[in-house]
C-alpha positions in Angstrom: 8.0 54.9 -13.9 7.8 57.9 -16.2 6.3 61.0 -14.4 3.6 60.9 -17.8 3.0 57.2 -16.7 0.2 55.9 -15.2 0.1 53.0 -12.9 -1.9 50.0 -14.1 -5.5 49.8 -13.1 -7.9 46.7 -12.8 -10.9 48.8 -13.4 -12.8 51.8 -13.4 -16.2 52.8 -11.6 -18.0 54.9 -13.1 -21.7 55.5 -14.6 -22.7 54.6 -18.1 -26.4 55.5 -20.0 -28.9 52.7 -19.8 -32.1 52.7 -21.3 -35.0 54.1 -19.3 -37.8 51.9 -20.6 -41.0 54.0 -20.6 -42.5 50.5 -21.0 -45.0 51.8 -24.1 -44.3 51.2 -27.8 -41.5 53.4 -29.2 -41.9 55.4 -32.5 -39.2 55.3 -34.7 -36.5 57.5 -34.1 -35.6 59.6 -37.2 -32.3 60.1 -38.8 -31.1 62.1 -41.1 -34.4 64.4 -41.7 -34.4 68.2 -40.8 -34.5 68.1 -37.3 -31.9 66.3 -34.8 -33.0 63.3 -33.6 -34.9 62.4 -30.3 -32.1 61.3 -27.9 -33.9 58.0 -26.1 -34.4 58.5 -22.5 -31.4 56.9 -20.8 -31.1 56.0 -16.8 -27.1 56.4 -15.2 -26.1 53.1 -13.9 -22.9 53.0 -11.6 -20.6 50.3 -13.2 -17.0 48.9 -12.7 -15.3 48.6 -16.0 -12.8 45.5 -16.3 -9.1 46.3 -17.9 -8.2 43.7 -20.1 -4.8 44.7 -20.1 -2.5 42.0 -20.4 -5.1 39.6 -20.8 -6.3 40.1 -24.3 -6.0 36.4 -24.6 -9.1 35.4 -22.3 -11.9 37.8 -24.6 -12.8 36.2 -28.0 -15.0 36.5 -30.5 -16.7 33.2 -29.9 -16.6 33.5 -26.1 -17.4 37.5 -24.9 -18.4 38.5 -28.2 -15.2 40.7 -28.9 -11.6 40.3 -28.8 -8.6 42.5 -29.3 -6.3 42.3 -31.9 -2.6 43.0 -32.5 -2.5 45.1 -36.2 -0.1 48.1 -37.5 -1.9 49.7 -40.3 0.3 51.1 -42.7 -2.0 54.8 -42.8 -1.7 56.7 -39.8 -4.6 59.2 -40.4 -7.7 58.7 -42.3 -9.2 61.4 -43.9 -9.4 60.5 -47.4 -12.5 58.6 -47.8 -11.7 56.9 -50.7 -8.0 56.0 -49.7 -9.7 54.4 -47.1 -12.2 52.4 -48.7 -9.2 51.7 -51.6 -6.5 50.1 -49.2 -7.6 50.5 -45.6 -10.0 48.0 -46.3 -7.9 45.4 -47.9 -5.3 45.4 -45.1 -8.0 45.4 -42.3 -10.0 42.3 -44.6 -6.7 40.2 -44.5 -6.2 41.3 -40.8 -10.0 40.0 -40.2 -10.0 36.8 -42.0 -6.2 36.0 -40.4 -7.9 36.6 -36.8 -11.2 34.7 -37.7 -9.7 31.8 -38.6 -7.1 31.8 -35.7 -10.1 32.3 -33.3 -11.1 28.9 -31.9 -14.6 27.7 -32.0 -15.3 29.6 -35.4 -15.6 28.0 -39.1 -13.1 29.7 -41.4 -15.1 32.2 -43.4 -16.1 31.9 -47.0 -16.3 35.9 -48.1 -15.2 38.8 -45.9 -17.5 42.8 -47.4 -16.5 45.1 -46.2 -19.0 47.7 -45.9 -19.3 51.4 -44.1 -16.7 53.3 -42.2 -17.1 56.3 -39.7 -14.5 58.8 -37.9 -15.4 59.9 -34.6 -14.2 62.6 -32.6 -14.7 63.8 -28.6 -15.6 67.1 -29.1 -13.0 70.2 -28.0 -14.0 72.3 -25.5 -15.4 75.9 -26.7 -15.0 74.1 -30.6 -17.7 73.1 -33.4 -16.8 69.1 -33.9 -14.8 68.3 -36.1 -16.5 65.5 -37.6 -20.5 64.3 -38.1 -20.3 61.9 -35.1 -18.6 62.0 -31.6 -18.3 59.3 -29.0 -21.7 57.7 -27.6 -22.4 57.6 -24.0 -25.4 55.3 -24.5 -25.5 51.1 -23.9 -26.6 50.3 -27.7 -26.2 47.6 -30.4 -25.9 49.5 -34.0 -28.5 46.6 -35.5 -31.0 44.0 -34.4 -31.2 40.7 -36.1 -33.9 41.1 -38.1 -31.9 44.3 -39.5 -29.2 42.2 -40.9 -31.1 41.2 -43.8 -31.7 45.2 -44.3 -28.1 45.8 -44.4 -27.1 43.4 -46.5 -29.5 44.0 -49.6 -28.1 47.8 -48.7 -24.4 46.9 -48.9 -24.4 43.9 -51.4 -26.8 44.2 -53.9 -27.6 41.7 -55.9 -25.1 39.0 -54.2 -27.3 39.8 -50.8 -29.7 36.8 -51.5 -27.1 34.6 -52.2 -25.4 35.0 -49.4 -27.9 35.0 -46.6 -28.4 31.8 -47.7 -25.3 30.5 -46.4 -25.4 28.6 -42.7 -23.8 31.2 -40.6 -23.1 35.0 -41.0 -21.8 37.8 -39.1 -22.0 41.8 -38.7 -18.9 42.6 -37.2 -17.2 46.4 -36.0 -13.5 46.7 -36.6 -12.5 49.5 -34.4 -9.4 51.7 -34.2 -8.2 54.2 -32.3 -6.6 57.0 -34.7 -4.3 58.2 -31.4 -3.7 56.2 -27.6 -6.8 57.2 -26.4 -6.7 59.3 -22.8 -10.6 59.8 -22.9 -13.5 58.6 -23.6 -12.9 55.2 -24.0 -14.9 52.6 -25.5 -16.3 49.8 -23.5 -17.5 46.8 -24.3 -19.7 44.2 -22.3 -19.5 40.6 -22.7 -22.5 39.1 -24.4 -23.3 36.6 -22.3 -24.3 38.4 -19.1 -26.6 40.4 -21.3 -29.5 38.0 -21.6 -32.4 39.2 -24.4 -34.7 39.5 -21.7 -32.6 43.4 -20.8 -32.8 44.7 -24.9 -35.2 46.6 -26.6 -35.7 46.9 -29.8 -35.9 50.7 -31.6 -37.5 51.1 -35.0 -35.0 53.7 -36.8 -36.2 55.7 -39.9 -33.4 57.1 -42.5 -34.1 59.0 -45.2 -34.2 56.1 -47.8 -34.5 52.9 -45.8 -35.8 51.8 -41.9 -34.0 49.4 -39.9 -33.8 48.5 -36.5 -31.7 49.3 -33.2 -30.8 47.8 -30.0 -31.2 49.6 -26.9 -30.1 47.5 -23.6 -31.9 48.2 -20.1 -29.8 48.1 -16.9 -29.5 44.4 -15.5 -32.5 42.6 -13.8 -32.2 42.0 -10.1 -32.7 37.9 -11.5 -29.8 38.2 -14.7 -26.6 39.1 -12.2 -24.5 42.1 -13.9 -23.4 42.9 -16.8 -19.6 42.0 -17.1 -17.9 45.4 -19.1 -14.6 45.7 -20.0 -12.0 47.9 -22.2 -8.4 48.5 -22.7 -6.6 50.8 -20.8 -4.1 53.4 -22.8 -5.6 51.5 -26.1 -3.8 52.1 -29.1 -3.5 52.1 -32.7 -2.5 48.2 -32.9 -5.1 47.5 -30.4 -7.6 46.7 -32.4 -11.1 45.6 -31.2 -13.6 43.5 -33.1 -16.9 43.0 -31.8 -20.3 41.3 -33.0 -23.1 43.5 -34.1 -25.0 40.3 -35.1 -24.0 36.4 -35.0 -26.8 34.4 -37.5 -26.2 31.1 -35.4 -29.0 30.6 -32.4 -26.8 27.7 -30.9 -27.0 28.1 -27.2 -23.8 29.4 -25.7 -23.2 31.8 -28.8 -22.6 35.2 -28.0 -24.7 36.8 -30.8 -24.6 40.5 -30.2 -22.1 42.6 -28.2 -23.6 45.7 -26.1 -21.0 49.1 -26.2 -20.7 52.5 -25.6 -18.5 55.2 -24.9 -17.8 56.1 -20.9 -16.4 59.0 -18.5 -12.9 57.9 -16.8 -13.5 59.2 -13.6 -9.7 58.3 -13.4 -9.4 61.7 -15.0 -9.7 65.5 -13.6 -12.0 67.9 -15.8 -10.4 68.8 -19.0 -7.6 66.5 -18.4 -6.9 63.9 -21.7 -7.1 63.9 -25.8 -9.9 64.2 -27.1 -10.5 60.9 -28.6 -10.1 59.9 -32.3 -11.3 57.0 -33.6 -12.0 54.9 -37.0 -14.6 51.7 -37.0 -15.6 49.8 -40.2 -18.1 47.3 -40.1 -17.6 43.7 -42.3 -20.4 41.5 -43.2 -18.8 37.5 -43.1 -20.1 34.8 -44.1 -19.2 30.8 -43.3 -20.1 28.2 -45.5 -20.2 26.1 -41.9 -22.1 26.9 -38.5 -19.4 25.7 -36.5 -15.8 24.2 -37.8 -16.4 20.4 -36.5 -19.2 20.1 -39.7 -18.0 18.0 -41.9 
């Protein structure tokens, strides 16, 4: 083994950021006004973090909520905005539908949007970030159900109606790293040891619209824990795809997918990349619930 080279690991222990319920009604954290926003109080939670290393194969959408994909974009940095919206998107929308409808348990989808993309950056030491947004450190879910709607009339206009009308629909984060990531990696916990009982649900106020967020407290002695997991040494073709929000109720369906950002306590101070990543999030829509309908 290279000197560079790390040994496998099964998992890492460290802490991650709950929420702290102050257990009173929350008022709506701003975003995008003149002053920063009002970080929610958070509680550090000792964890152990699964690698799914060489076990991609066991994680699926339909399943944990998330699954990792094998893709080799043909951009290697993404800067340009609109080159991104212009072809990144169509690659990663074939890549998406390709994986959906390889993914046992789901319907083939109908229509694939894709919608927003954001860069993010771990900050350099003694340097102004490089871009708006850097890793977070906090258990969160971007939307809430009842957000979804929101989004869509936001992203799709006048076709928004239409298609929330259709049986099933999905928010779903396609997430990239830009470079093999060495720090701050991005976790992800599987949906079904999260029951609803542990989230909370954050009013959010933007400059033109309000929506909704997902906060997640630590587990209840009575749920068990929270089963989290991420790739060690992920990559650019490691691609991660993960639920924000799954319209179908049916029990056993993992409808949103808790993540954040963690500390590898695997690492010394200062030691690692600073991490680089790209995640675009695709609105997709299934004219079945389930692909036994008829």
């Amino acid at each position: 083994m290279a000197a560079s080279q790390k040994p496998p690991r099964e998992e890492v222990r460290t802490t991650i950021d709950y929420f702290d319920d102050p257990g009173v009604p929350l008022v709506p954290m701003i975003i995008g006004g003149p002053e920063k926003p009002k970080r929610q109080p958070k509680i550090a939670t000792p964890v152990a973090i699964q690698n799914v290393r060489g076990r991609e194969g066991d994680f699926t959408l339909d399943k944990q909520g998330f699954q990792y994909v094998k893709h080799k974009s043909k951009f290697t940095t993404f800067d340009d905005d609109e080159l991104v919206r212009r072809e990144h998107y169509a690659e990663l929308e074939v890549m998406l539908r390709q994986a959906l409808e390889n993914t046992k348990g789901l319907p083939k989808p109908s229509s694939i949007h894709m919608m927003t993309h954001i860069q993010r950056y771990s900050p350099v030491t003694g340097e102004a970030p490089k871009g708006p947004a850097g890793p977070l450190y906090g258990v969160h879910v971007d939307q809430s159900f009842s957000a979804a709607e929101g989004v869509a009339q936001r992203w799709l206009g006048g076709r928004a109606e239409e298609l929330l009308a259709k049986p099933r629909y999905m928010i779903i984060n396609i997430w990239r790293p830009v470079q093999t990531i060495t720090r701050d990696p991005l976790a992800v916990c599987d949906a079904q040891s999260v029951p609803d009982s542990d989230l909370v649900f954050v009013p959010v106020q933007f400059p033109d619209h309000k929506t909704e967020a997902v906060e997640v407290k630590p587990p209840t002695d009575d749920a068990g824990a929270h089963r989290w997991y991420f790739m060690d040494g992920q990559t650019p073709e490691d691609v991660l795809l993960f639920k924000q929000v799954d319209s179908c109720a049916a029990p056993g369906v993992p409808r949103r997918t808790p993540h954040c950002a963690f500390k590898d306590t695997g690492l010394k101070e200062g030691e690692g990349e600073p991490r680089q990543s790209i995640e675009i999030r695709a609105f997709v829509f299934f004219d079945q619930v389930s692909p036994d309908e008829d």
